[in-house]
C-alpha positions in Angstrom: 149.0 93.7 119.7 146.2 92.7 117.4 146.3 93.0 113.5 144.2 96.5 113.7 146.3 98.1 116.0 149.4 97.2 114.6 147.6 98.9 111.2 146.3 101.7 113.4 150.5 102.4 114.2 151.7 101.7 110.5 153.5 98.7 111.8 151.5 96.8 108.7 150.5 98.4 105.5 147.3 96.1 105.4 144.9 94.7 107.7 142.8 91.9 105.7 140.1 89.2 107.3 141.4 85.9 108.0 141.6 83.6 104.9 141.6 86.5 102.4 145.7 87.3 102.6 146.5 85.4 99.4 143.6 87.6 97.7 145.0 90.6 98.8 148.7 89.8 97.7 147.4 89.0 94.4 145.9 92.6 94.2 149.0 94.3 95.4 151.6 92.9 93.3 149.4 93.4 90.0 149.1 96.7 90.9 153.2 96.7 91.4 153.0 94.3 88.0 151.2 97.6 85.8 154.5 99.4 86.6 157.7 99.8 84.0 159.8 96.6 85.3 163.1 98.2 85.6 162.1 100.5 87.9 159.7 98.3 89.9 163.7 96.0 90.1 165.3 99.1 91.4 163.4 100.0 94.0 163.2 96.3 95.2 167.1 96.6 95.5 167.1 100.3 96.7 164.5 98.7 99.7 166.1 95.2 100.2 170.3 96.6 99.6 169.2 100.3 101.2 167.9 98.7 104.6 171.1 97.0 106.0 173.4 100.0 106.4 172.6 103.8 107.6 171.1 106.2 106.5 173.4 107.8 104.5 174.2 104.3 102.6 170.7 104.1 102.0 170.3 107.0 100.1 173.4 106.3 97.5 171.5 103.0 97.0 168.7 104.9 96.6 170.6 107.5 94.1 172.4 104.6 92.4 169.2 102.8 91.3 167.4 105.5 90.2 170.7 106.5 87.8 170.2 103.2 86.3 166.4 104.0 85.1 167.2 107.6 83.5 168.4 106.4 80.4 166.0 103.8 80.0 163.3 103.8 77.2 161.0 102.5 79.4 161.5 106.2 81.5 160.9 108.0 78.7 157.7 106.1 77.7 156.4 106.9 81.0 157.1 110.6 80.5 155.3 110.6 77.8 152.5 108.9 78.5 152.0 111.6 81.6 151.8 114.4 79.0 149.8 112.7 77.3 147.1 111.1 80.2 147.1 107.6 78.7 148.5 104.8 80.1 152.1 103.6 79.6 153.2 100.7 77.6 156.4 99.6 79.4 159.1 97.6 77.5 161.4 96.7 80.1 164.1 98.7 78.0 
């Protein structure tokens, strides 16, 4: 299988030409960078800790990180800044 097929199945999430992978990287992990830091750590554990059981472990990793960001400041900022349509300023608090 060749790099556009496996994006054609969703086996990959990007297809880039040879030589330009660090470039790319770069670009998706600012874009992961503009988020609020504590929930961009979350869902790195609900991923990494949520993959190696089932399902249904999964899922109270899952339910168990996102308690963690409710009573954060930084949730609230985000709220916020929706309602208002500007851009958050995250705090990592």
């Amino acid at each position: 299988m060749n790099a556009e097929d496996a994006a054609g199945y969703g086996i990959v999430s990007h297809c880039v030409p040879a030589g330009t992978a660090l470039e790319k990287s770069m670009e998706i992990a600012g874009e992961i960078a503009r988020n609020g830091p504590i929930g961009v750590r979350c869902a790195k554990t609900a991923v990494n800790v949520g993959m190696q059981g089932d399902i249904t472990s999964g899922m109270e990793v899952e339910r168990a990180c996102y308690a963690q960001t409710i009573p954060t400041s930084d949730r609230m900022e985000d709220l916020n800044a929706f309602r208002e349509k500007r851009k958050p300023v995250y705090k990592g608090e």
